[in-house]
C-alpha beads as a LAMMPS data file, in Angstrom:
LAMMPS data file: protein, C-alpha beads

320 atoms
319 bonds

1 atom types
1 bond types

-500.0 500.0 xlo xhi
-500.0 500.0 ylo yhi
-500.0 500.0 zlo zhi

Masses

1 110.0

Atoms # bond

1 1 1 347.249 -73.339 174.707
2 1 1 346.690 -76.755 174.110
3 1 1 345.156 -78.762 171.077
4 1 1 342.771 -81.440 171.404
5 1 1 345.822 -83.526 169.981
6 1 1 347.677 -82.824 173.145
7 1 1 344.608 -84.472 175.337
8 1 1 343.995 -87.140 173.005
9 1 1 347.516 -88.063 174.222
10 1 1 347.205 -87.603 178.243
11 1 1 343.632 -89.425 177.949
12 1 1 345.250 -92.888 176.297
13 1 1 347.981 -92.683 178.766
14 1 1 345.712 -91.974 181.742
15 1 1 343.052 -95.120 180.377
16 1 1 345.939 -97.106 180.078
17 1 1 348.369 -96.945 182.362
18 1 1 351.627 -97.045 180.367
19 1 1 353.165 -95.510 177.716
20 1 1 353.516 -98.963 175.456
21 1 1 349.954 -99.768 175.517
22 1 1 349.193 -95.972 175.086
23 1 1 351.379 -95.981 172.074
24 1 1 349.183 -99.196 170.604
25 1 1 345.721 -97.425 171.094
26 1 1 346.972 -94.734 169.292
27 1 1 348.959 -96.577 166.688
28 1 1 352.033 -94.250 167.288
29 1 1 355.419 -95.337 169.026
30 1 1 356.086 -95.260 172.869
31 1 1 358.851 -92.610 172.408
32 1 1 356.279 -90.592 170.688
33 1 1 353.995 -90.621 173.473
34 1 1 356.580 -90.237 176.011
35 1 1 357.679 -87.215 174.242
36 1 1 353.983 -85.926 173.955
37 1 1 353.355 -85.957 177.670
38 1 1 356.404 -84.957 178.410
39 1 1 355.915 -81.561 176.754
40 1 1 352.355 -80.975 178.155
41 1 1 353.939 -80.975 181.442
42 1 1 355.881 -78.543 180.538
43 1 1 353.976 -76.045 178.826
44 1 1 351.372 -76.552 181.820
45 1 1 354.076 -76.372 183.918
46 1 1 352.237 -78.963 186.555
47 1 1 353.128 -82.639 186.337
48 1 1 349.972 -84.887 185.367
49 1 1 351.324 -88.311 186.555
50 1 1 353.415 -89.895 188.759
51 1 1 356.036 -92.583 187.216
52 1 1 355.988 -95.694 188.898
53 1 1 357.043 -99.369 188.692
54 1 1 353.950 -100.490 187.396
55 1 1 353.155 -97.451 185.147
56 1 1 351.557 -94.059 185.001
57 1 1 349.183 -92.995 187.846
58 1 1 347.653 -89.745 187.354
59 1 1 348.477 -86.949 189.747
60 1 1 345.592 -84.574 191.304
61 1 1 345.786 -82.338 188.825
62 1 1 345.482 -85.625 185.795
63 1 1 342.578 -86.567 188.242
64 1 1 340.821 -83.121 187.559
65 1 1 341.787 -82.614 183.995
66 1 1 340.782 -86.228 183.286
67 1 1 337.215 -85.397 183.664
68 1 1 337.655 -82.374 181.067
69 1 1 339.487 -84.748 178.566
70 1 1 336.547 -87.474 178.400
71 1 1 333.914 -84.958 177.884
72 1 1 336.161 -83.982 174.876
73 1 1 336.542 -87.362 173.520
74 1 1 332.924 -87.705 173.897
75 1 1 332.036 -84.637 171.945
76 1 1 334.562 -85.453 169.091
77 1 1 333.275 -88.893 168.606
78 1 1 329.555 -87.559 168.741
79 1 1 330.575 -85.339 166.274
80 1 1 331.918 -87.858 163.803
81 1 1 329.148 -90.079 164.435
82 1 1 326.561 -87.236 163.432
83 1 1 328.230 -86.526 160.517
84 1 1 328.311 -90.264 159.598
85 1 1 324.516 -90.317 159.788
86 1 1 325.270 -87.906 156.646
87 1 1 327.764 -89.534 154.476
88 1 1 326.970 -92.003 151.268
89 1 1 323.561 -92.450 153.032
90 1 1 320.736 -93.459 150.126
91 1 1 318.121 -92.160 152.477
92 1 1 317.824 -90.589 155.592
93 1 1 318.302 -93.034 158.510
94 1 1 317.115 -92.253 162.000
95 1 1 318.410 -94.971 164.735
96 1 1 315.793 -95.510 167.753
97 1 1 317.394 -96.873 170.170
98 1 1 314.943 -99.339 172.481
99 1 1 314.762 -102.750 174.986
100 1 1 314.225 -105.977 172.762
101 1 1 310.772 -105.989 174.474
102 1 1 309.235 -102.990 173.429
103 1 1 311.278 -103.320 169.853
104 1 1 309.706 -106.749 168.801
105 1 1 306.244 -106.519 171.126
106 1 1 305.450 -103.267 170.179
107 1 1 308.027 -100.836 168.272
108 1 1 308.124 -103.189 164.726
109 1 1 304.551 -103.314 163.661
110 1 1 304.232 -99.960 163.618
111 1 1 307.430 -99.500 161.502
112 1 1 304.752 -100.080 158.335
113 1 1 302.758 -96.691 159.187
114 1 1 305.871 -94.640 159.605
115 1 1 307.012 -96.125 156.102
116 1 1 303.509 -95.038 154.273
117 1 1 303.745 -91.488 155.983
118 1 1 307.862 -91.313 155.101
119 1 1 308.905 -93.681 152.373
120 1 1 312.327 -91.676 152.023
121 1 1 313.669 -92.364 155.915
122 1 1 314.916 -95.018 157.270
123 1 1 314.632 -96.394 160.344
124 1 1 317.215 -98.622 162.456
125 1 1 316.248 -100.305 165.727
126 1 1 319.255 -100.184 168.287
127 1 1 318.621 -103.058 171.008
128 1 1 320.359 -102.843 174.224
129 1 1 322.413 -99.914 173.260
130 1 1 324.004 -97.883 176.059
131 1 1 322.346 -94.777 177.730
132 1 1 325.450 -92.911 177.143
133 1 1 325.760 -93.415 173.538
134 1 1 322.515 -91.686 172.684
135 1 1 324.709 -88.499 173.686
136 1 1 327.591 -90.046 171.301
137 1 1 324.899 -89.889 168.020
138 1 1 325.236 -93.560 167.721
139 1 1 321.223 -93.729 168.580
140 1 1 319.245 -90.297 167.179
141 1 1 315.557 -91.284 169.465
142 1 1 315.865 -93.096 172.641
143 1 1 312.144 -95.389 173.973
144 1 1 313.161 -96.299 177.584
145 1 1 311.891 -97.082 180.643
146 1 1 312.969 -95.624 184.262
147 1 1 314.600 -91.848 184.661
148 1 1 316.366 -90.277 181.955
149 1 1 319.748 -90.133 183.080
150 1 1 321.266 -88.140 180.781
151 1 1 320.773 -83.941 180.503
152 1 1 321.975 -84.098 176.907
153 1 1 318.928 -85.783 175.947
154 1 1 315.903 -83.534 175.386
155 1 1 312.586 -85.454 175.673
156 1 1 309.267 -86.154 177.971
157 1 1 308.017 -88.614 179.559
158 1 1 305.351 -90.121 177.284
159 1 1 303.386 -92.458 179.573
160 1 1 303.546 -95.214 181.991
161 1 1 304.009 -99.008 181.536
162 1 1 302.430 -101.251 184.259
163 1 1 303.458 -104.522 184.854
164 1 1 301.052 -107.377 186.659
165 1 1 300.984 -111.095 187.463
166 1 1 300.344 -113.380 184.702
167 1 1 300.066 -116.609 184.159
168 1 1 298.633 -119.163 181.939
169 1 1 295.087 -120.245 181.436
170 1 1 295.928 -124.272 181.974
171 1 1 298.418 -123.491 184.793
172 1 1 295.444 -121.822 186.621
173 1 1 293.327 -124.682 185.517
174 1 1 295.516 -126.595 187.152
175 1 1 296.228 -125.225 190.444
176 1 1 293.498 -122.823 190.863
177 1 1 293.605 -118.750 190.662
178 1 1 295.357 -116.734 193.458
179 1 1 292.444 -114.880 195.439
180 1 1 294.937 -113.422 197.958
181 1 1 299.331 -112.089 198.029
182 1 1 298.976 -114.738 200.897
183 1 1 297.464 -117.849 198.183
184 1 1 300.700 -116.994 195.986
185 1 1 302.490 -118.780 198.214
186 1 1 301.142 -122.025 197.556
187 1 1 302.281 -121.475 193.681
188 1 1 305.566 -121.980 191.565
189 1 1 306.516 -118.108 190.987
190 1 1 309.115 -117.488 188.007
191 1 1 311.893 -115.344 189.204
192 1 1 314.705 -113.065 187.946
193 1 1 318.090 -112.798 188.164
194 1 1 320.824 -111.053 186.145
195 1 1 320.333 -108.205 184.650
196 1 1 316.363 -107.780 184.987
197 1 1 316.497 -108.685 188.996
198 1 1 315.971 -105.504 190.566
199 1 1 313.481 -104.299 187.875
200 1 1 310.378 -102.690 190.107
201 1 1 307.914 -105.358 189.457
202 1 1 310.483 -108.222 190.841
203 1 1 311.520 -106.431 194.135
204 1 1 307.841 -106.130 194.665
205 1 1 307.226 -109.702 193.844
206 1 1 309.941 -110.749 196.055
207 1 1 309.128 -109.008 199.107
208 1 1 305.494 -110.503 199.073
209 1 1 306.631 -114.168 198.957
210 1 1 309.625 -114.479 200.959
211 1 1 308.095 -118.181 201.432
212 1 1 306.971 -118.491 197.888
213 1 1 307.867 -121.935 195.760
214 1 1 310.033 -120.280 192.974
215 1 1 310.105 -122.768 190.266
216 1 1 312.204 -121.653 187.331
217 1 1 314.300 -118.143 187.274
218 1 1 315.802 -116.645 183.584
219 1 1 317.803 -113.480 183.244
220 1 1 315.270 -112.028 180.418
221 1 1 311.627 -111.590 180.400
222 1 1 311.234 -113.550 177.004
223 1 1 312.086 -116.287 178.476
224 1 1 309.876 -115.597 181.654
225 1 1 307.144 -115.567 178.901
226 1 1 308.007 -118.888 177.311
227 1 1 307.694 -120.051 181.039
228 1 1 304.230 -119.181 181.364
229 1 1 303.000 -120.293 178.573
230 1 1 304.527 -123.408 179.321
231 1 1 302.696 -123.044 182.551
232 1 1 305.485 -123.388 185.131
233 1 1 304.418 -120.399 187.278
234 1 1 303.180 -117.293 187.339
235 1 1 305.564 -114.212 186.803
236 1 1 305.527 -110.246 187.014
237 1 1 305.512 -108.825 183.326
238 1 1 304.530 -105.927 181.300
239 1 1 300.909 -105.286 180.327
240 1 1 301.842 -104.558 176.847
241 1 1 303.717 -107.952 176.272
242 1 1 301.547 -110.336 178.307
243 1 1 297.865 -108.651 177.893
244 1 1 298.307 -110.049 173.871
245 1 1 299.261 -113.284 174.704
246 1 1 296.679 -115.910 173.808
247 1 1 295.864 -117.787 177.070
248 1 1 297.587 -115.550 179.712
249 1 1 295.651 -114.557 182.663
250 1 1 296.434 -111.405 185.216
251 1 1 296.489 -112.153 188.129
252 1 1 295.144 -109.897 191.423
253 1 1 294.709 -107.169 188.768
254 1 1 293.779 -104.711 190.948
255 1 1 296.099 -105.064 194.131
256 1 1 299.282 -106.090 191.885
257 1 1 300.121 -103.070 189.268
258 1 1 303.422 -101.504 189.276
259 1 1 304.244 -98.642 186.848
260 1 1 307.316 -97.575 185.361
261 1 1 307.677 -94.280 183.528
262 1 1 308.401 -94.581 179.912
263 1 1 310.596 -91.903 178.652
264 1 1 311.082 -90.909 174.723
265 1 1 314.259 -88.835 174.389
266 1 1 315.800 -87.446 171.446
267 1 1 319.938 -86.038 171.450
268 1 1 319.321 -82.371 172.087
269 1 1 321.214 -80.964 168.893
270 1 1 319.138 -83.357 166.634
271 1 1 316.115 -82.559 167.975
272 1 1 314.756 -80.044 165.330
273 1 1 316.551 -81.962 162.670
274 1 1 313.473 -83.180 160.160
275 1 1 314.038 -86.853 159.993
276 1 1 314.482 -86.974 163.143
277 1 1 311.397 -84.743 164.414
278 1 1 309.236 -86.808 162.069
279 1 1 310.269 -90.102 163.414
280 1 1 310.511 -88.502 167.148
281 1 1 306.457 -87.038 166.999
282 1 1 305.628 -90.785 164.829
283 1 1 306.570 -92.457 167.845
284 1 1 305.191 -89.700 170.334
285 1 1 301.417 -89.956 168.570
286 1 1 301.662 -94.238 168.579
287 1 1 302.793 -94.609 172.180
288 1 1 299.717 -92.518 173.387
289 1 1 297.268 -93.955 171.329
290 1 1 298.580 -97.550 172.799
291 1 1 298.165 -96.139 176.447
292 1 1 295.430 -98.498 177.499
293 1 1 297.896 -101.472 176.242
294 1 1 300.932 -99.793 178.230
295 1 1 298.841 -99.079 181.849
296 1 1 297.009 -102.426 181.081
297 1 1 293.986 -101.129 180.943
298 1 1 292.796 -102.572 177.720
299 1 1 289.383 -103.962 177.631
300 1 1 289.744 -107.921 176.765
301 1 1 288.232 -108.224 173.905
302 1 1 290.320 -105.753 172.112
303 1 1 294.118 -107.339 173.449
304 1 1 294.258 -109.557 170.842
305 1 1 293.513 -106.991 168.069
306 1 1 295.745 -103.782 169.513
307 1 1 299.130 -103.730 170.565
308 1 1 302.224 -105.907 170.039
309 1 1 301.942 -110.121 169.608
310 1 1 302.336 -112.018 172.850
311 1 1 304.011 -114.363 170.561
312 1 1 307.501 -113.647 170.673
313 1 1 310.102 -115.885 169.310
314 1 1 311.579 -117.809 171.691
315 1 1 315.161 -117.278 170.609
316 1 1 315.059 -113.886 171.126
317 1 1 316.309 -112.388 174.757
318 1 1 316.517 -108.822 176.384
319 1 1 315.267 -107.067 179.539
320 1 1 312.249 -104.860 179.827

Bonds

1 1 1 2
2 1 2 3
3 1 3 4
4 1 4 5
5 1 5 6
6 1 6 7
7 1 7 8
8 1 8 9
9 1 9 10
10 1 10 11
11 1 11 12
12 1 12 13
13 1 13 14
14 1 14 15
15 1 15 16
16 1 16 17
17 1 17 18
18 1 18 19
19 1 19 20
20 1 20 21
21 1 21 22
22 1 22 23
23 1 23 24
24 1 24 25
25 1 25 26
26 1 26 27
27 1 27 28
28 1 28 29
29 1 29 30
30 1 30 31
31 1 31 32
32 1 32 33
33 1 33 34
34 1 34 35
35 1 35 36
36 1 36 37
37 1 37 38
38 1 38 39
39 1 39 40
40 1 40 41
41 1 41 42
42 1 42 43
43 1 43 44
44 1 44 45
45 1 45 46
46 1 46 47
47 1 47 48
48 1 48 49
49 1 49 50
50 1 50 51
51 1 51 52
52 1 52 53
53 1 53 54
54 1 54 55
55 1 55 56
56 1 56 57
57 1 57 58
58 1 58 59
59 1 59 60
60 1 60 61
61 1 61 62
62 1 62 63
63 1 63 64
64 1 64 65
65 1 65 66
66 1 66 67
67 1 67 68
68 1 68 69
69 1 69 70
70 1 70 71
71 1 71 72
72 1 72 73
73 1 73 74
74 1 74 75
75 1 75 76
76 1 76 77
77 1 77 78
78 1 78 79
79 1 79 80
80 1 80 81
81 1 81 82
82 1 82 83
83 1 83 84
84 1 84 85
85 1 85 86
86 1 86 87
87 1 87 88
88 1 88 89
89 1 89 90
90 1 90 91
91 1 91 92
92 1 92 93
93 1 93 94
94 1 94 95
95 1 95 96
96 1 96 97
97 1 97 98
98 1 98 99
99 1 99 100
100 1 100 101
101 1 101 102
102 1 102 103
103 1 103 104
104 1 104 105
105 1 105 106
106 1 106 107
107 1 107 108
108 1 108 109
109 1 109 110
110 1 110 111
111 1 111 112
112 1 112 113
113 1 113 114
114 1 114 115
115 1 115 116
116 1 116 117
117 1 117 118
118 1 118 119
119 1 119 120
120 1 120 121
121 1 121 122
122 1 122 123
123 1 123 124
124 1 124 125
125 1 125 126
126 1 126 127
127 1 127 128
128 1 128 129
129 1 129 130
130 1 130 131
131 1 131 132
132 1 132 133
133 1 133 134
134 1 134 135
135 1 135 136
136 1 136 137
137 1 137 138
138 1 138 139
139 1 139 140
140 1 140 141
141 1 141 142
142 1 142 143
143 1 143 144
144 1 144 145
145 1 145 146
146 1 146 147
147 1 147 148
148 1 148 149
149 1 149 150
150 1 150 151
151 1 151 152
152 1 152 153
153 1 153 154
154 1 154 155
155 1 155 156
156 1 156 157
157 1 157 158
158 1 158 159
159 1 159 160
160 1 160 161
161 1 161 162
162 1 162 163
163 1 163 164
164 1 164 165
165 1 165 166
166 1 166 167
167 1 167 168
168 1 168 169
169 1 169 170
170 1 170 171
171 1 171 172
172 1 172 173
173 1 173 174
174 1 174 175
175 1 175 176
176 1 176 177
177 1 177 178
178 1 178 179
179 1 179 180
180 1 180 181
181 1 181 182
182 1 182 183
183 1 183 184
184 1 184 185
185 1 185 186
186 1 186 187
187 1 187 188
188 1 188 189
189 1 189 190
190 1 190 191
191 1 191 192
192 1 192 193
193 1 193 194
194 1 194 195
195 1 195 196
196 1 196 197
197 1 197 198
198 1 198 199
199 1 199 200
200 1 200 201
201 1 201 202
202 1 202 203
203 1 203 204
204 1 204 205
205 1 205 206
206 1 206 207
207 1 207 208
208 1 208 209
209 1 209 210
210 1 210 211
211 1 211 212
212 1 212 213
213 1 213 214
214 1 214 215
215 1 215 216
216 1 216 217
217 1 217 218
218 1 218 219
219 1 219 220
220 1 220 221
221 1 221 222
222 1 222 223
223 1 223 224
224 1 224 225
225 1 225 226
226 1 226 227
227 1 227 228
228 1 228 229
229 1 229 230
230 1 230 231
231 1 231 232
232 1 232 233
233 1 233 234
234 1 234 235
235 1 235 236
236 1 236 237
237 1 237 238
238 1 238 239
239 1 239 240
240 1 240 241
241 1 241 242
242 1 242 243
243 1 243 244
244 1 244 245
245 1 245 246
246 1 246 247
247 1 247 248
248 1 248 249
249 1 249 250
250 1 250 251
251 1 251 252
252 1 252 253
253 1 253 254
254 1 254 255
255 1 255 256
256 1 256 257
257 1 257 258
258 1 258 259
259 1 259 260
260 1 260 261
261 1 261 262
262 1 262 263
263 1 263 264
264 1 264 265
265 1 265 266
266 1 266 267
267 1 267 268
268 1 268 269
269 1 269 270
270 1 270 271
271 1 271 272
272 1 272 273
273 1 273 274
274 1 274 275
275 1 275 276
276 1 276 277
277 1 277 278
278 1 278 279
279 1 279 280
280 1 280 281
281 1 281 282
282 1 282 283
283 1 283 284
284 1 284 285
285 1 285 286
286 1 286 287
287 1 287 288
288 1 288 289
289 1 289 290
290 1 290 291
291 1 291 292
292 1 292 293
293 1 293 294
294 1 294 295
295 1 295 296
296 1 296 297
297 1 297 298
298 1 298 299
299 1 299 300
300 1 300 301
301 1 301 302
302 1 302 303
303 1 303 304
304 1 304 305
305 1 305 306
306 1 306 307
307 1 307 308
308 1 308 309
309 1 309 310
310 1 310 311
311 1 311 312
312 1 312 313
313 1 313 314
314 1 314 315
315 1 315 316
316 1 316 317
317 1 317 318
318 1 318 319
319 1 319 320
């Protein structure tokens, strides 16, 4: 039988290719590791790489105990990280991990109810933390957008945010409002690129001006918002950030609305825990009262009193 030692071993050789800079991930010497794998090949009695010139390449058998050996490392780094969340801790925290559009447009104002309701937890805002370290503990609640992607998470999916066409009230002024897709392209249209390119709302956008006069492109949708309110174009973004916004206009409203599931997850062994189930139902109770903001469906008079502030910092960046 082998210990989780033994695999801690094979899995820094197999990541990295040689014994040397095994030896320096693990802050052991070479012959040490050499030694290590050495004797797991021989109590498995089944050779787990092949020595080469330019280092260690894992056999088929390294190949299919690789997979075994990550889910391990995963596990005992979740484990320490949940048990961190424990240690010299003044009060309970609970880290929600989010995009930096739904943290500063929506997700921080209501941070002041959840206080009131539960002065002893704390909560920590993760931006543009990794889907895969929700499993690893390093994020307790998970807000995203798309599919789930993860069975180790245990959630629902809590609503829908729409995005539309928006742009500002003296760029319309200026060039007149769309009345058709076919008007759009006679105007500037922001784009996207990088990471935020093939969000739904852009390949839509894209495949109904294939003539259109893109003007300006960014690689975050805060800075697509500082475009329109500069009025350089008009741009797909979510209801909930660009409804707020003083002077932005929808545009085609009713032919132009593309939803996106929004998803609140929760790591499956923390999901009874009671911080955590506090914060988790908190967030589950303010995300359906703020439907209408989400689906865009909020009457006008009440955007600029519900909901997150259209005025974002312009420093700030992040992807819906």
């Amino acid at each position: 039988m082998l210990s989780w030692d033994d695999y801690r071993f094979f899995l820094a050789v197999a990541r990295c290719g040689s014994l040397s800079a095994a030896a320096r991930a693990l802050s052991v010497t070479q012959p040490t590791v050499g030694r290590r794998i050495d004797q797991m090949e021989v109590e498995l009695k089944i050779k787990l790489f092949e020595r080469t010139d330019s280092g260690f390449c894992l056999t088929d058998a390294g190949k299919a105990t690789l997979h075994f050996a990550e889910a391990m490392d995963r596990e005992a780094e979740g484990a320490g990280n949940c048990l961190a969340r424990y240690l010299s801790q003044p009060k309970e925290i609970v880290r929600i991990a989010t995009t930096l559009n739904i943290a500063t447009c929506w997700l921080a104002e209501k941070l002041a109810a959840f206080k009131t309701t539960n002065p002893s937890i704390r909560l920590a805002i993760r931006v543009g933390i990794q889907r895969a370290d929700v499993s690893r503990y390093k994020a307790d609640i998970a807000l995203r957008m798309g599919e789930p992607g993860d069975d180790q998470l245990f959630g629902r999916r809590i609503g829908q945010v729409h995005c539309g066409l928006y742009a500002s009230q003296d760029y319309i002024e200026d060039r007149g409002m769309p009345g058709s897709f076919a008007e759009l392209s006679e105007h500037s249209v922001i784009d996207s690129e990088g990471e935020i390119e093939n969000l739904p709302q852009v390949a839509v956008l894209r495949g109904l001006l294939p003539e259109g006069d893109v003007h300006f492109g960014a690689d975050n949708t805060t800075v697509q918002m500082a475009a329109v309110r500069c009025g350089l174009g008009i741009a797909a973004l979510p209801c909930f950030m660009a409804d707020p916004a003083p002077n932005f206009l929808r545009i085609l409203p009713d032919v132009f609305d593309i939803p996106v599931d929004l998803w609140l997850l929760v790591n499956r062994d923390l999901k009874e825990t009671g911080s955590v189930r506090r914060a988790y139902d908190f967030l589950a109770r303010a995300i359906t009262a703020d439907a209408a903001l989400f689906s865009g469906t909020l009457p006008r008079r009440e955007r600029r009193r519900t909901g997150g502030s259209g005025d974002v910092p312009q420093f700030l960046s992040g992807s819906t």
